[in-house]
PDB file of N, CA, C and O in Angstrom:
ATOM      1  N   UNK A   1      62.991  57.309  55.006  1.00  0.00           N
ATOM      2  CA  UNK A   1      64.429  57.243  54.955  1.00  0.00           C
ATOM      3  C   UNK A   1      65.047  57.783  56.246  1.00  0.00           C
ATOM      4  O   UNK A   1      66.045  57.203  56.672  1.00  0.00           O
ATOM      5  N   UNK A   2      64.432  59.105  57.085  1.00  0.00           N
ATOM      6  CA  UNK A   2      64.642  59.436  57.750  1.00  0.00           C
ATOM      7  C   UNK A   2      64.487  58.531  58.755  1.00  0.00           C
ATOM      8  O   UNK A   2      65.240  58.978  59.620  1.00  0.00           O
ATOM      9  N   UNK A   3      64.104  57.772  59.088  1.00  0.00           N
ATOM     10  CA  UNK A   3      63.587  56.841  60.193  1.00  0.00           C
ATOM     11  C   UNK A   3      64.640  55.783  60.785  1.00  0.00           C
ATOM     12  O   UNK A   3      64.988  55.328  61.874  1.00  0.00           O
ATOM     13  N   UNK A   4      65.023  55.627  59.043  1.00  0.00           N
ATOM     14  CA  UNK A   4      66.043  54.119  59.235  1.00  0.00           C
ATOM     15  C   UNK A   4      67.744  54.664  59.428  1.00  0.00           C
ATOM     16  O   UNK A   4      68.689  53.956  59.777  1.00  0.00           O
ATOM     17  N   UNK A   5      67.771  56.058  59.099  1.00  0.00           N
ATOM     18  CA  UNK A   5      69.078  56.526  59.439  1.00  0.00           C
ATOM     19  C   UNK A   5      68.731  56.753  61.094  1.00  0.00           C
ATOM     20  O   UNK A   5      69.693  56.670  61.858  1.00  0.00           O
ATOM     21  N   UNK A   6      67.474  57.018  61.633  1.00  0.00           N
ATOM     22  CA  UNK A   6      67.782  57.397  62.836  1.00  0.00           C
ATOM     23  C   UNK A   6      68.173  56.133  63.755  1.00  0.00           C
ATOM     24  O   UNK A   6      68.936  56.177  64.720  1.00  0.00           O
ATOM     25  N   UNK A   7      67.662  55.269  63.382  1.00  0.00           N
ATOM     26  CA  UNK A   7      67.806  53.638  63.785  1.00  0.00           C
ATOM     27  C   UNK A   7      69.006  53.317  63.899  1.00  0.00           C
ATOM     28  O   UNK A   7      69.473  52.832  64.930  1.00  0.00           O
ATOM     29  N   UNK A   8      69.897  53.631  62.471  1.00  0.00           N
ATOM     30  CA  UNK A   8      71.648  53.568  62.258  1.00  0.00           C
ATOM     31  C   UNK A   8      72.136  54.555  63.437  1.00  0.00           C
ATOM     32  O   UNK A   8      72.984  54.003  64.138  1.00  0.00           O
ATOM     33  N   UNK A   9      71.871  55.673  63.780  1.00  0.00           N
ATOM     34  CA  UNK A   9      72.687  56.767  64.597  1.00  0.00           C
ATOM     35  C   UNK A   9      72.206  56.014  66.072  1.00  0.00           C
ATOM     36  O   UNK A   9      73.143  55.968  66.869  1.00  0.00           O
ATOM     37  N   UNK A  10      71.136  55.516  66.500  1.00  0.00           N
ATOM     38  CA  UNK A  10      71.022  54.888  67.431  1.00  0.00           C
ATOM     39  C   UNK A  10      71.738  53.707  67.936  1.00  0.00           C
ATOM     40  O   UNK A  10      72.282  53.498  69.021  1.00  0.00           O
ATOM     41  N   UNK A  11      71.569  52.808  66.622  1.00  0.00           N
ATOM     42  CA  UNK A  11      72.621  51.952  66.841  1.00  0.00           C
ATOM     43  C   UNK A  11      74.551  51.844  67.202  1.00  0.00           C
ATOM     44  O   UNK A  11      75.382  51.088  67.706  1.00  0.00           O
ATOM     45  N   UNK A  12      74.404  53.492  66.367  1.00  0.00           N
ATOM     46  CA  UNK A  12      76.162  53.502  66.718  1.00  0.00           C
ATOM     47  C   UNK A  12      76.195  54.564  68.140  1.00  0.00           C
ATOM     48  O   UNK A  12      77.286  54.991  68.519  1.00  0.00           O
ATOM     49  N   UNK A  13      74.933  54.935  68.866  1.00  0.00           N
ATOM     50  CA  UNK A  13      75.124  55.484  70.207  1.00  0.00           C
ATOM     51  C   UNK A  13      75.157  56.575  69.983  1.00  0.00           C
ATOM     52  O   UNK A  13      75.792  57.291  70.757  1.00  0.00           O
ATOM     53  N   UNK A  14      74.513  57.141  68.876  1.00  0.00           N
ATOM     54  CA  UNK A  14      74.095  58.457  68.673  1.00  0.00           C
ATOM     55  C   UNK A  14      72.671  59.018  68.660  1.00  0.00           C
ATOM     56  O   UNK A  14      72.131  59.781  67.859  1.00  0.00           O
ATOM     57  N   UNK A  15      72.207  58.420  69.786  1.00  0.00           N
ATOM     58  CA  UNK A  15      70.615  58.649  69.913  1.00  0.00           C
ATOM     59  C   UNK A  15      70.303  59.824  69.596  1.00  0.00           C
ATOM     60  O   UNK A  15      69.406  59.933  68.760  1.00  0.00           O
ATOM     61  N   UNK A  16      71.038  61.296  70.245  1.00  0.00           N
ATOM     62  CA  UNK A  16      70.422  62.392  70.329  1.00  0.00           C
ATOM     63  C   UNK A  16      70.282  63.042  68.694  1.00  0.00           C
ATOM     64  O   UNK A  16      69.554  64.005  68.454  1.00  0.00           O
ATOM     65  N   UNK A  17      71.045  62.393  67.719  1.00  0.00           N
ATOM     66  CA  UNK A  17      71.103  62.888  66.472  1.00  0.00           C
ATOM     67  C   UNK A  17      70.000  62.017  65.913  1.00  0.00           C
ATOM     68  O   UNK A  17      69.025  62.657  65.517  1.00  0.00           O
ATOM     69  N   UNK A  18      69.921  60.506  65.771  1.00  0.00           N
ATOM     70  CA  UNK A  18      68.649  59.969  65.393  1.00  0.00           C
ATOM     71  C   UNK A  18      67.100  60.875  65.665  1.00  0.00           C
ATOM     72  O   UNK A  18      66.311  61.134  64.756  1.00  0.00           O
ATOM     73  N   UNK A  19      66.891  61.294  67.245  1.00  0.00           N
ATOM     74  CA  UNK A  19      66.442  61.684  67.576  1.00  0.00           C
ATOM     75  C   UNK A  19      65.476  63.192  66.857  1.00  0.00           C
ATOM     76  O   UNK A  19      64.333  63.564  66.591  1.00  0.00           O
ATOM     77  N   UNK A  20      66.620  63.543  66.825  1.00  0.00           N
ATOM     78  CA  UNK A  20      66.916  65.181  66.300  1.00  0.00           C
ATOM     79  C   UNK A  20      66.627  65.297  64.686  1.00  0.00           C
ATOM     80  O   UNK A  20      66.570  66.425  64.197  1.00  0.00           O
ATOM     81  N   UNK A  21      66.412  63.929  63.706  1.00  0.00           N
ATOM     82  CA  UNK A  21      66.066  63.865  62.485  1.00  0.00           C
ATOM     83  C   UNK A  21      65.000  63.282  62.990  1.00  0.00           C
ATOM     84  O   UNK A  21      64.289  64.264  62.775  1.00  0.00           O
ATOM     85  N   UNK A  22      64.389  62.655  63.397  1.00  0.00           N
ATOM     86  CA  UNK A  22      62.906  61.972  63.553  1.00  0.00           C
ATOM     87  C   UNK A  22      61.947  63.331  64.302  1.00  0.00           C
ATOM     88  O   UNK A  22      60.744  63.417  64.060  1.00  0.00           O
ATOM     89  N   UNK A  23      62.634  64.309  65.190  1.00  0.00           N
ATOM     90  CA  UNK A  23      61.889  65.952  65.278  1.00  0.00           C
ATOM     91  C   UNK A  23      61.757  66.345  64.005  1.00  0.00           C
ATOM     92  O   UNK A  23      60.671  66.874  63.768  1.00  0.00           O
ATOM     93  N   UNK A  24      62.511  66.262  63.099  1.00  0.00           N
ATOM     94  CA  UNK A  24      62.705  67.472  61.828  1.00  0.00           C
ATOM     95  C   UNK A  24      61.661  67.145  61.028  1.00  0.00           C
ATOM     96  O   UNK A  24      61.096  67.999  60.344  1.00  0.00           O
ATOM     97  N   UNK A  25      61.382  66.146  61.036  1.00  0.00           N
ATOM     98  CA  UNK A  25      60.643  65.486  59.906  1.00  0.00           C
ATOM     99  C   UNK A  25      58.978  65.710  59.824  1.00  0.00           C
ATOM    100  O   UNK A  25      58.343  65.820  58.775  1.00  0.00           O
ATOM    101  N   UNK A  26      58.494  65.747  61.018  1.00  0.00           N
ATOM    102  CA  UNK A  26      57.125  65.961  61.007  1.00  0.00           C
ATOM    103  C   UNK A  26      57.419  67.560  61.227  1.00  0.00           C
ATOM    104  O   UNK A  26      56.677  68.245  60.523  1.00  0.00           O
ATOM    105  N   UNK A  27      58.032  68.066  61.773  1.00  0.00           N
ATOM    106  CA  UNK A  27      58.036  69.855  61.917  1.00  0.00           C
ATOM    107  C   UNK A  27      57.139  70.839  61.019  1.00  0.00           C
ATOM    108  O   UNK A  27      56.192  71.585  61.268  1.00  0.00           O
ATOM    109  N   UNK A  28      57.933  70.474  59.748  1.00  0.00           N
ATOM    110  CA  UNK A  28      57.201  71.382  58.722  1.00  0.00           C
ATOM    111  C   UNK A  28      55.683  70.767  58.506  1.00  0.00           C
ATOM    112  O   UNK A  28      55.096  71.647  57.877  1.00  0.00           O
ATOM    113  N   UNK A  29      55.115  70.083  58.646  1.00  0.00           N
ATOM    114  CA  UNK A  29      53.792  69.604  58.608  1.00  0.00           C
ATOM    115  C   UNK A  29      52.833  70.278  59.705  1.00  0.00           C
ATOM    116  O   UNK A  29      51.625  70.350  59.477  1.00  0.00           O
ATOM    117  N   UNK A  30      53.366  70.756  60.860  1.00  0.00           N
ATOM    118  CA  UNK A  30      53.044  71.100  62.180  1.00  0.00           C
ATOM    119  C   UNK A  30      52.975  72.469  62.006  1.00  0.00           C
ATOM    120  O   UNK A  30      53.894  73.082  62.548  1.00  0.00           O
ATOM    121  N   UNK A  31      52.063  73.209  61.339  1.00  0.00           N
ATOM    122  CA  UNK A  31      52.355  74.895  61.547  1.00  0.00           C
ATOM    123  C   UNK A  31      52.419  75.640  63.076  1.00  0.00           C
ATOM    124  O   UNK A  31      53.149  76.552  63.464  1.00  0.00           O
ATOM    125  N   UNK A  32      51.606  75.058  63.616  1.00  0.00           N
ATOM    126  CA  UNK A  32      51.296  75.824  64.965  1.00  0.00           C
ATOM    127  C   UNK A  32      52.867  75.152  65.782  1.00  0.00           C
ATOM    128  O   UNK A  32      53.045  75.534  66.938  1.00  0.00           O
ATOM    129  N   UNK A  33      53.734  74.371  65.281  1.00  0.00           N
ATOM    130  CA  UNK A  33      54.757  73.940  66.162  1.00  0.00           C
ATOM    131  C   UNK A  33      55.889  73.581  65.321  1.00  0.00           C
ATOM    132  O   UNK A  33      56.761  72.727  65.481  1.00  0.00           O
ATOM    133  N   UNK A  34      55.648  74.564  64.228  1.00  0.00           N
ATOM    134  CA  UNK A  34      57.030  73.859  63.579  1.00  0.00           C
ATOM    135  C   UNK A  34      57.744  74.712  63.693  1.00  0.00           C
ATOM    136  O   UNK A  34      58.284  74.814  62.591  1.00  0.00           O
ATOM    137  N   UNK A  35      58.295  75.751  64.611  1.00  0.00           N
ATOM    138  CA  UNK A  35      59.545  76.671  64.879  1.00  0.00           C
ATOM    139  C   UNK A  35      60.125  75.673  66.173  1.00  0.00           C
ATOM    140  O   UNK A  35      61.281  75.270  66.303  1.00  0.00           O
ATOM    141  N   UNK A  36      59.251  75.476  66.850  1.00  0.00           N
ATOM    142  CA  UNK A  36      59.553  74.910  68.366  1.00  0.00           C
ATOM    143  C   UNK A  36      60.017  73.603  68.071  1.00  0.00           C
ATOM    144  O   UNK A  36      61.105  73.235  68.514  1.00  0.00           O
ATOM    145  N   UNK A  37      59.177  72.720  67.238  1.00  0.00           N
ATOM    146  CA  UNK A  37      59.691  70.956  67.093  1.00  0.00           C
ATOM    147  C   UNK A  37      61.466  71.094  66.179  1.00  0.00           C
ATOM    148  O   UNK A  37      62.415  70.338  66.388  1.00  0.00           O
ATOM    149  N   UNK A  38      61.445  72.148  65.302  1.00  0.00           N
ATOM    150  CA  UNK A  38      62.795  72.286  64.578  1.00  0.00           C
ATOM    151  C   UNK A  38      63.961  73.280  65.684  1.00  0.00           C
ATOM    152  O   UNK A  38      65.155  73.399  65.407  1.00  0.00           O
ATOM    153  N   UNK A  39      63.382  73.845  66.793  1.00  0.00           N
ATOM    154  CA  UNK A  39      64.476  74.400  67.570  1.00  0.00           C
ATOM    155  C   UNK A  39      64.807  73.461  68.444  1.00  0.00           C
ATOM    156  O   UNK A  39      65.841  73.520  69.109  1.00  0.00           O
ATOM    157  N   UNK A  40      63.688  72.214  68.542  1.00  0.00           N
ATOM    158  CA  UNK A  40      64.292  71.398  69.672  1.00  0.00           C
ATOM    159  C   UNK A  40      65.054  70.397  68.727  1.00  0.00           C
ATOM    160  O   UNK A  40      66.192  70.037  69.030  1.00  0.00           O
ATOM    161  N   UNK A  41      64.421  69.933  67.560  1.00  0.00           N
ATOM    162  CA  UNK A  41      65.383  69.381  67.217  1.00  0.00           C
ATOM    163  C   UNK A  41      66.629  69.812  67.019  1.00  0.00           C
ATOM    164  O   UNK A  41      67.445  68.898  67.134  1.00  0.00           O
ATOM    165  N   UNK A  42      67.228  71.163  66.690  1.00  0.00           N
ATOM    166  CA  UNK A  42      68.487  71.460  66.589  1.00  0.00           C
ATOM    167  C   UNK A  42      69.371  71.282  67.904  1.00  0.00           C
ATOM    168  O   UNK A  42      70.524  70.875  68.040  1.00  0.00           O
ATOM    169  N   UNK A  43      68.497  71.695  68.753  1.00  0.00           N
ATOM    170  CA  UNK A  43      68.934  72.105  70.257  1.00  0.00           C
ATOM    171  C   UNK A  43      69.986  70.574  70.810  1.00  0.00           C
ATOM    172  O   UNK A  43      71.005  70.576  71.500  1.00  0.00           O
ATOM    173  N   UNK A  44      69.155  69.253  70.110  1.00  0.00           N
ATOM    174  CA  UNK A  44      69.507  67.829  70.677  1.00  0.00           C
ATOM    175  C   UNK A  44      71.024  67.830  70.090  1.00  0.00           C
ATOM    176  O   UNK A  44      71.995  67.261  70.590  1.00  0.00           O
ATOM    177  N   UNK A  45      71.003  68.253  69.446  1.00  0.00           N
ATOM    178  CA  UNK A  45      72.685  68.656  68.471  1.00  0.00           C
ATOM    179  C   UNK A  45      73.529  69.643  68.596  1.00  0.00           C
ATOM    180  O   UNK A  45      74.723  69.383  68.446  1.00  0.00           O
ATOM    181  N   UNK A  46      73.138  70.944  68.885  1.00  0.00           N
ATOM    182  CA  UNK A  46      73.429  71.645  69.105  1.00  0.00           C
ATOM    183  C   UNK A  46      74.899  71.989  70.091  1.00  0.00           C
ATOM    184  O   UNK A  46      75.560  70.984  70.351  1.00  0.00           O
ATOM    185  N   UNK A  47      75.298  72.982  70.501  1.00  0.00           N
ATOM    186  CA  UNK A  47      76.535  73.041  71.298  1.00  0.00           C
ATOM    187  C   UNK A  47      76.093  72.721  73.070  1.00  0.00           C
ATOM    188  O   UNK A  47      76.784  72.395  74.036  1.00  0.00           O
ATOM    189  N   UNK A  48      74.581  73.004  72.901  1.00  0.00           N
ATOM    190  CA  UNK A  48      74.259  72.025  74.094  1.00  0.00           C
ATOM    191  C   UNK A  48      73.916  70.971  74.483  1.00  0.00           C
ATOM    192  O   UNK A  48      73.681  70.637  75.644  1.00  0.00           O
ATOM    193  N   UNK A  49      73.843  70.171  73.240  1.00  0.00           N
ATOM    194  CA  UNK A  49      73.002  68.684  73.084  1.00  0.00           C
ATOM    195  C   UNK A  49      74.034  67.835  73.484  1.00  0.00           C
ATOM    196  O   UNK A  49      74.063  67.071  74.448  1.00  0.00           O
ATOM    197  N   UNK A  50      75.196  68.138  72.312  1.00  0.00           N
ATOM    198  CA  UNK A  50      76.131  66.777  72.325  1.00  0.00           C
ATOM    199  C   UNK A  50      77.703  67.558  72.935  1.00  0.00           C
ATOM    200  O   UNK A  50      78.711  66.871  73.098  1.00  0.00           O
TER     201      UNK A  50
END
């Protein structure tokens, strides 16, 4: 589900948020990298992303 909303946010020129849900998603699966894959994903959104 996550995939095809990121597709929609891409399509309306919101790459960095598509983006930023397609990080989130494998994160928690990733122990050794799931603080870092979920800070970058926030980061793409974040008050410095967009």
């Amino acid at each position: 589900m996550r995939a095809c909303l990121a597709l929609c946010l891409s399509s309306l020129g919101r790459d960095r948020e598509g983006l930023s849900l397609v990080l989130e998603a494998p994160a928690r699966h990733l122990p050794r990298y799931q603080r870092s894959m979920a800070a970058y994903a926030r980061g793409l959104v974040g008050p410095d992303g967009v």
